[in-house]
C-alpha positions as CSV (number, residue, x, y, z in Angstrom):
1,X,9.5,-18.0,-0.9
2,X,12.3,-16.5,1.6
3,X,11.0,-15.6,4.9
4,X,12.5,-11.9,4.4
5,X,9.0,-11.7,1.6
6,X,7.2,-13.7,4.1
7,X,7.4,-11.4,6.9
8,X,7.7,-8.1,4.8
9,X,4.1,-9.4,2.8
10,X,2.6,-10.2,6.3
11,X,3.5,-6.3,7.7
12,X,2.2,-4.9,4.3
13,X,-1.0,-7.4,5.2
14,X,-1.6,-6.2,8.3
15,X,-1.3,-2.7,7.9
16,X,-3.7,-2.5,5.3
17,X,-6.5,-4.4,7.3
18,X,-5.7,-2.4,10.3
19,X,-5.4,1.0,9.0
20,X,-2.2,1.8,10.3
21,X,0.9,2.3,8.8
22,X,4.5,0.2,9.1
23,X,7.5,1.7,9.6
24,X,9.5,1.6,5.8
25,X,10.6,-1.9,5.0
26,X,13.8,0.0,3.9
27,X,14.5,1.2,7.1
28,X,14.5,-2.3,8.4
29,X,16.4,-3.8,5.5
30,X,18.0,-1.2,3.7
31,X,19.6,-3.6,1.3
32,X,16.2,-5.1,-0.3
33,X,16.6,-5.4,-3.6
34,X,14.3,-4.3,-6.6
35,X,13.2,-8.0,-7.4
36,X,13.0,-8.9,-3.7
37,X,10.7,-6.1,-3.6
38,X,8.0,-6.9,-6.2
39,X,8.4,-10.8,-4.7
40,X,6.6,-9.4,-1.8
41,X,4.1,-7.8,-4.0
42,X,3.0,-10.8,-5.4
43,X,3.0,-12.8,-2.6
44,X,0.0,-10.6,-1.2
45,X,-1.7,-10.3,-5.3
46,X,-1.4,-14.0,-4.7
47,X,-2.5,-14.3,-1.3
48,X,-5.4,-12.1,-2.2
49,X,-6.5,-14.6,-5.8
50,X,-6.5,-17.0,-3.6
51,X,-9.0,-15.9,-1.5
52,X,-11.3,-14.8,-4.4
53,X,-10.3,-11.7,-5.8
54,X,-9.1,-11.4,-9.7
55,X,-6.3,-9.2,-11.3
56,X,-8.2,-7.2,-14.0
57,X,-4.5,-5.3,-15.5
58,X,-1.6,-2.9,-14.4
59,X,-0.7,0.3,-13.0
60,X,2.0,2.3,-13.6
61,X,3.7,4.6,-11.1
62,X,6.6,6.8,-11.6
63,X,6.1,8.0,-15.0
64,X,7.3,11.1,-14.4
65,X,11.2,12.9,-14.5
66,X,10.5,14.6,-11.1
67,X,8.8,11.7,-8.9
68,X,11.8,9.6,-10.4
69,X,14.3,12.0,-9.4
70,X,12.6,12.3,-6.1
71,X,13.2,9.1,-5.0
72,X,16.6,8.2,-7.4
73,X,15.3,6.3,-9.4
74,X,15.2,5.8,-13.8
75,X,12.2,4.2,-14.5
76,X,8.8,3.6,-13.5
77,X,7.2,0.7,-11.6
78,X,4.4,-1.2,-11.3
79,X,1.7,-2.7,-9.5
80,X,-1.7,-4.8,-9.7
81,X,-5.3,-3.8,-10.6
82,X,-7.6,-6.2,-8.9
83,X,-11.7,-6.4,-9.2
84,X,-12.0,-5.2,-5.4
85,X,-10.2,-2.2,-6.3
86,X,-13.2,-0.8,-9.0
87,X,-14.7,2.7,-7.8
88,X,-18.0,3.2,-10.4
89,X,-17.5,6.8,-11.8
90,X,-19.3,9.4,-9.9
91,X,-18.9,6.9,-7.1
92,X,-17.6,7.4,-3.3
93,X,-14.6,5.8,-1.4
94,X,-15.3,5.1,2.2
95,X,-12.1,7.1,4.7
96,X,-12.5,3.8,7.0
97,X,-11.1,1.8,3.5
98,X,-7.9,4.0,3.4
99,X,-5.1,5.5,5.2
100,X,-3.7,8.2,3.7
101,X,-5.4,8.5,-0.1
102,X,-4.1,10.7,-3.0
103,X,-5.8,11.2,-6.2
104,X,-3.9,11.0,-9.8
105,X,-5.8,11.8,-12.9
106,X,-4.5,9.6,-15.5
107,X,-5.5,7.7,-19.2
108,X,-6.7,4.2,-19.0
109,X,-5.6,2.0,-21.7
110,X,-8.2,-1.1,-22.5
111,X,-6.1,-3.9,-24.2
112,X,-8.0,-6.2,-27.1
113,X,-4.9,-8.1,-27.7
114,X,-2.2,-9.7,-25.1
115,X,1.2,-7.9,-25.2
116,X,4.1,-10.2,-23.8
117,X,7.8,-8.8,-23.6
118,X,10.5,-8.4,-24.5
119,X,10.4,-6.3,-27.5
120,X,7.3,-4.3,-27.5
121,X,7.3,-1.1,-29.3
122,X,5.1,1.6,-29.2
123,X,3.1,0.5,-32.5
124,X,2.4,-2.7,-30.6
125,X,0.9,-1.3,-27.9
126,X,-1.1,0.5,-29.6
127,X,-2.4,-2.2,-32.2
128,X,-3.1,-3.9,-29.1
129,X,-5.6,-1.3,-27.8
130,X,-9.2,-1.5,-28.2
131,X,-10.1,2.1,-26.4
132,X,-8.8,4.5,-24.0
133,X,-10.5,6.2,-20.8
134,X,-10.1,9.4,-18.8
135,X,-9.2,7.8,-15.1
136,X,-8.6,8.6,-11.4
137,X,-6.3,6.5,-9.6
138,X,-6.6,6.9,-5.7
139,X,-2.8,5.6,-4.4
140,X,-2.6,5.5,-0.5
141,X,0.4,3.7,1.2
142,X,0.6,1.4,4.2
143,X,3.9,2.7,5.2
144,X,3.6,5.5,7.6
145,X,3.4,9.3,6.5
146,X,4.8,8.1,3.0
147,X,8.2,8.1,3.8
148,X,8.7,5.7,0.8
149,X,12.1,4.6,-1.1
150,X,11.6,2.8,-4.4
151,X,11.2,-0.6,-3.1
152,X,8.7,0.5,-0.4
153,X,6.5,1.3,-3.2
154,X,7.3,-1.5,-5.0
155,X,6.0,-3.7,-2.4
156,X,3.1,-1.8,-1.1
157,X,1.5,-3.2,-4.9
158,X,3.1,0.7,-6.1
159,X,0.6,2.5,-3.4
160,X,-1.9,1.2,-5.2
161,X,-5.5,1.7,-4.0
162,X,-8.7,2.1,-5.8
163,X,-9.1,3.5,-9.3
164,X,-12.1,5.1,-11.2
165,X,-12.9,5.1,-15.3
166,X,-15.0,7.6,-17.2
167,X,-17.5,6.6,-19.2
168,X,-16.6,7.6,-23.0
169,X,-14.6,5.1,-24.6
170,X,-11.9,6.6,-27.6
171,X,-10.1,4.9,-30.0
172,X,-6.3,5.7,-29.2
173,X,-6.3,6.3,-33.5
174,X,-8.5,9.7,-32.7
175,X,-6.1,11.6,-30.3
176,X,-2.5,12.6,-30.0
177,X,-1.5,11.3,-26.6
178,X,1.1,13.6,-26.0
179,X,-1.1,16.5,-26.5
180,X,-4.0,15.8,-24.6
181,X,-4.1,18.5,-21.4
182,X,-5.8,17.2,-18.8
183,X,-7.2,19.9,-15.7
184,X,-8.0,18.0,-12.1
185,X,-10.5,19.6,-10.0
186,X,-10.9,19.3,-6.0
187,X,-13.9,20.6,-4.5
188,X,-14.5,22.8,-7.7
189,X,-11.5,24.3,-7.9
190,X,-8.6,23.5,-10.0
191,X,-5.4,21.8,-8.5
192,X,-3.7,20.5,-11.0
193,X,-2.9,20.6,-14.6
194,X,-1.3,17.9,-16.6
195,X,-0.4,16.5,-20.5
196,X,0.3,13.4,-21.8
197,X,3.6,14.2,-22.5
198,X,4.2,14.2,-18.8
199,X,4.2,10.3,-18.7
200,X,7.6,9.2,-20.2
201,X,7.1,11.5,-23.5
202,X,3.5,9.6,-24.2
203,X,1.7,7.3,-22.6
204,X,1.9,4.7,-25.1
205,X,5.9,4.4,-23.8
206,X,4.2,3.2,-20.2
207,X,2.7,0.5,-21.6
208,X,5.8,-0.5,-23.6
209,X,7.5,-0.1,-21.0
210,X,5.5,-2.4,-18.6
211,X,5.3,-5.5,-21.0
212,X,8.8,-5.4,-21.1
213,X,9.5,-5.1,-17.2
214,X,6.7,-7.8,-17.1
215,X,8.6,-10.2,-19.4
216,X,11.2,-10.4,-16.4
217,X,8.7,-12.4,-14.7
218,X,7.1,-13.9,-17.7
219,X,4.0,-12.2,-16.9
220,X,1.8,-10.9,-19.6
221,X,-0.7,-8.1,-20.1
222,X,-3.6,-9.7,-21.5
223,X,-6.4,-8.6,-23.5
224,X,-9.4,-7.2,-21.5
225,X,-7.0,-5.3,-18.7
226,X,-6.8,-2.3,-17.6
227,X,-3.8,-0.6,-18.1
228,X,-3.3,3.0,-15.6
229,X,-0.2,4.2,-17.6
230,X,0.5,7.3,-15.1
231,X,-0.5,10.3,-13.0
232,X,-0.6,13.4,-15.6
233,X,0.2,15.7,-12.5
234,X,1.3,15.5,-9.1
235,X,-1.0,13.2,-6.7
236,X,-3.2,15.6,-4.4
237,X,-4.0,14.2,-0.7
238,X,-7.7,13.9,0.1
239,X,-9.7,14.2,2.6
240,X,-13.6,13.1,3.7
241,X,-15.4,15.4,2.1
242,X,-13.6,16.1,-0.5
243,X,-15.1,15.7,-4.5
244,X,-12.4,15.5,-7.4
245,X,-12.7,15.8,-11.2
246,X,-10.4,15.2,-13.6
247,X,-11.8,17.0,-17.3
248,X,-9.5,15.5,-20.1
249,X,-9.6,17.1,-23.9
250,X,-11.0,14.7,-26.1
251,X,-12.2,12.0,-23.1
252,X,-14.0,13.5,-21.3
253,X,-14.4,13.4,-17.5
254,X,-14.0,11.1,-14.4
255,X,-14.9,11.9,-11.1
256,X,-15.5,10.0,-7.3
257,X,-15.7,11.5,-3.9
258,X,-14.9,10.8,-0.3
């Protein structure tokens, strides 16, 4: 391990238990690369396994033309689900836990089968799923005011915070993905609308799309995990007080507080 992921993974460390944000890694090494970028990721997933917490899947950021555009890039990216990181639905996230949270209304994919790249279509993914959830992802970042480039993101764990799952599992078989409209709520009143196209075309493609970026690390998704595969909509900052739900046809609902 360089000392550039070292020191970078320590910063990302740091901020996150102290609640205040680091200046951009890419302002202080504008030349880190993409795969130098998700080594620092999993330095801290692997700092954090070791201490007792367990990866339970994926999530999937940048799904979406504009946020791609917004910060030049052409495909998505990823980042690590891990046990600590389960809001129950209905349930609260505490402010003193975040620094700057947004919340993403998104389908959940639960795997019954592994899915190991390169190669992986669309048909395997979904062969490979046993159900599919309404979710809310809360993303925050520990670099200051988001002033993110891709590998900023990248390794922040994709400004990846806490996530939340409905309660009504569906059978990916029973729905067309890229039709399913999805409305997010805040405080009542609606902020955001969203389809599934809006995540490359279908979410299905996100997952595809993430065993195959996985397989460049020979990492698998394995049966079990949870797969986010991408905000619907914009993110919407949040604030304490604030309720959000996110009403998906055909799943049903997910909501959490702060």
């Amino acid at each position: 391990m360089s000392n550039k992921t070292i020191q970078f993974a320590n910063q990302l460390a740091e901020a996150e238990e102290s609640r205040i944000g680091m200046s951009p890694i890419t302002s202080i090494e504008p030349m880190l690369s993409i795969h130098e970028a998700y080594d620092i990721q999993l330095e801290n997933i692997e700092r954090k396994v070791a201490q007792g917490q367990k990866i339970v899947g994926k999530k999937i950021g940048l799904t979406s033309k504009a946020m791609q555009a917004l910060l030049g890039v052409d495909e998505p990216d990823y980042g690590h689900l891990l046990d600590s990181m389960v809001v129950e639905n209905g349930g609260a996230v505490q402010m003193q836990n975040v620094l700057q949270p947004k919340v993403e209304a998104e389908i959940a994919f639960i795997l019954k089968k592994d899915l190991r790249g390169p190669n992986v279509t669309a048909l395997d993914v979904i062969r490979a799923t046993d159900y599919i959830l309404p979710a809310i992802e809360i993303v925050d970042s520990r670099i200051k005011d988001w002033k993110i480039q891709l590998p900023d993101t990248i390794a922040d764990n994709a400004s990846s915070a806490f996530y939340v799952l409905g309660g009504k599992p569906t059978k990916i078989e029973d729905v067309d993905l890229e039709l399913i409209g999805m409305v997010l709520m805040k405080n009542g009143k609606v902020v955001n609308t969203g389809v599934g196209a809006a995540a490359l075309g279908n979410p299905v493609h996100c997952v595809a799309w993430l065993a195959n970026r996985l397989a460049d690390f020979d990492i698998p998704l394995r049966a079990g995990e949870v797969i986010l595969s991408g905000a619907l909509s914009a993110a919407v900052d949040a604030a304490e007080g604030d309720s959000f739900t996110a009403r998906f046809a055909h799943l049903g609902q997910v909501s959490v507080h702060f």
